[in-house]
N, C-alpha and C positions, 0 to 999 in steps of 0.2 A: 403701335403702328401709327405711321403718320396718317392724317386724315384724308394729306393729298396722293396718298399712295397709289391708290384705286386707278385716282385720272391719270398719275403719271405711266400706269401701269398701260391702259386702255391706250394713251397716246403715242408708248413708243411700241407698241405691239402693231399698230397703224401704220405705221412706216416701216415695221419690219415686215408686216404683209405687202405693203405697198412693193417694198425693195425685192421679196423674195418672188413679184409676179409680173417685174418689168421687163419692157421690150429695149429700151432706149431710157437713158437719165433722165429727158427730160419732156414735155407734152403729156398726150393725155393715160397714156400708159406708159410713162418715167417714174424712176426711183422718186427723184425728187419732186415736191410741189408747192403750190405758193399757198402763204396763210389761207387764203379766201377759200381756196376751195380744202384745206384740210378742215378748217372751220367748219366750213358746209357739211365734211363727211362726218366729222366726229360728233357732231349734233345729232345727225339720224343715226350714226350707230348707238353711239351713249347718250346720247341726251345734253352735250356737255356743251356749257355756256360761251360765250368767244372769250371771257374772262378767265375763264376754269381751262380753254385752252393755251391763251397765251400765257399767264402766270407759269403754269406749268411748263410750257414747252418754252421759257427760259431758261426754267430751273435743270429741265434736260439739255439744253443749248449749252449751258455754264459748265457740267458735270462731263461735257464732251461726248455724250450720246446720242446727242442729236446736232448735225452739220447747217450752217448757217452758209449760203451762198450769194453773194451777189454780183449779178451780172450785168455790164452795160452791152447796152445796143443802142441803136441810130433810126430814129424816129422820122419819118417823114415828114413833113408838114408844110401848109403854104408857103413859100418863102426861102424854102431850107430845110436844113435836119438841126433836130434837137437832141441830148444822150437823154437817153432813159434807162431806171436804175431796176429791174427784175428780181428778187430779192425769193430764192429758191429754197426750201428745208428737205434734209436728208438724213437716215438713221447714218450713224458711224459705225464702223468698225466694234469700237467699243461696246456701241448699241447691240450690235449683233450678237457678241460674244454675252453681252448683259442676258439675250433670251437663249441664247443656245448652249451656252456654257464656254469653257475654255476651249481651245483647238489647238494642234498641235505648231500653230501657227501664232499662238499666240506670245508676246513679251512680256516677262515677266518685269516687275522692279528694279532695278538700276541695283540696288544694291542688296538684292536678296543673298542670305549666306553670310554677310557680315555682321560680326557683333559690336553694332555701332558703339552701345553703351563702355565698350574698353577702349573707345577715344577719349573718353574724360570730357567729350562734347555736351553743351547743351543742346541739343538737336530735335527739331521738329517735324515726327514725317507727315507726309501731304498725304490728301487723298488718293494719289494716285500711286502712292509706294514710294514718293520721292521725298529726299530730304534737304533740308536746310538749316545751316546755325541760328538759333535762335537771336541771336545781333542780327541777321539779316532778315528776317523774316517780313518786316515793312518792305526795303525793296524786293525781295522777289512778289508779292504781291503787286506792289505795284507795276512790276515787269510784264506780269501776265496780264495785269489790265490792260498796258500797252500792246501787248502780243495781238491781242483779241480785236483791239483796233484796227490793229495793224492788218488782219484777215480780212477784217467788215469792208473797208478803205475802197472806196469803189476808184478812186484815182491812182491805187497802184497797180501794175501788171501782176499777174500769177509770179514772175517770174522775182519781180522784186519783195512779193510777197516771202517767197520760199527765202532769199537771202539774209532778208532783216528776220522771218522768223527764229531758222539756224543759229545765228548770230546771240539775238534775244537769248536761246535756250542753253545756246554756251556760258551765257555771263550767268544764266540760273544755275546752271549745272556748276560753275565756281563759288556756288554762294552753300554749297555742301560742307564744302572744308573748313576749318578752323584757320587757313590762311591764305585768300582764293589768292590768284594771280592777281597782281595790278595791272601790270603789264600788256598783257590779254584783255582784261577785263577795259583796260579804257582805249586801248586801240578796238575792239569792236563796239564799244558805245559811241566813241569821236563818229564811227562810220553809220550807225544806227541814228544818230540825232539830228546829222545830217540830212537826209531823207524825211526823214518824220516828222523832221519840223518845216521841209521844205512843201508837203501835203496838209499841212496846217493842225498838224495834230500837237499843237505845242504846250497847250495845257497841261496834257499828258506827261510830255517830255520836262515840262518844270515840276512835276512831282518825281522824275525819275532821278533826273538831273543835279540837286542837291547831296543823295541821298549816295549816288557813284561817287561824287567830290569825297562824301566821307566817308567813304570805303575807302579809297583810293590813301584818301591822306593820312589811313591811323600808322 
């Protein structure tokens, strides 16, 4: 067993109590809460250091168990208003299901039922039941990195979030087959790069952005 099993364990059991005894998402009885005070709470229940939390509640932030929010609001102040960035954690769906078991509401795998191995693919499945060619497995990693930006991004709306996610998921979900689409695949990137580089996330987008050209061009 891992060593950090323990804390990871204590931490999202915290937020499924938390979740399962809320009145409203967010304040002082909401789902969600901000680091400082789950800090505050998991030190007196376990003892657990801000270190031992946050490490952690990465590693459940990454695995999709635990929901990263941030939200802007408008700051008063002499002069004027300022945005200010509120930065919310919440157990997921997933989380849930991680403590209570499956439900009949739950999705299965993308491609449960198929016997991938009589495609002759070299295919690699993901944590999360999903797969992808092993030629593509740099970009879809990198995809997800971008995805996850693309969440954090306090300068996009919810709404443009939802679009460039959808989008993202589709060119992952093309990177399954042994011959995605092109077609597809650069008409939603042309429209994803757009955007994403206009929010300044371009760094990102130069690791994406090579890697589509040579998909695109074999």
């Amino acid at each position: 067993m891992n060593s950090n099993d323990d804390t990871r364990r204590h931490i999202l059991k915290y937020f499924y109590d938390r979740n399962a005894s809320a009145t409203s998402q967010h304040g002082k009885k909401g789902s969600a809460v901000k680091i400082s005070d789950a800090k505050h709470d998991l030190k007196e229940l376990h003892q657990l250091s801000q270190q031992q939390v946050m490490s952690n509640l990465t590693y459940l932030i990454d695995k999709g168990w635990i929901n990263k929010q941030e939200v802007e609001k408008t700051v008063t102040v002499r002069g004027g208003t300022i945005p200010s960035v509120v930065t919310w954690y919440e157990i997921s769906s997933a989380g849930i299901d991680r403590i209570e078991g499956e439900s009949e509401f739950t999705v299965g795998p993308k491609f449960s039922g198929i016997n991938i191995t009589a495609t002759g693919q070299n295919v690699i499945t993901l944590g999360d039941g999903n797969l992808v060619d092993a030629r593509y497995a740099r970009l879809h990693a990198e995809l997800e990195t971008l995805r996850k930006a693309i969440v954090a991004s306090p300068q996009l709306s919810p709404t443009e979030k939802v679009d460039l996610v959808a989008d993202i998921e589709t060119v992952k979900d093309q990177l399954a087959k042994p011959h995605p689409n092109r077609k597809v695949i650069t008409q939603l990137w042309t429209a994803v790069e757009t955007v994403v580089t206009s929010v300044g996330l371009i760094e990102l987008v130069s690791q994406v952005k090579p890697l589509i050209q040579g998909l695109i061009a074999r």
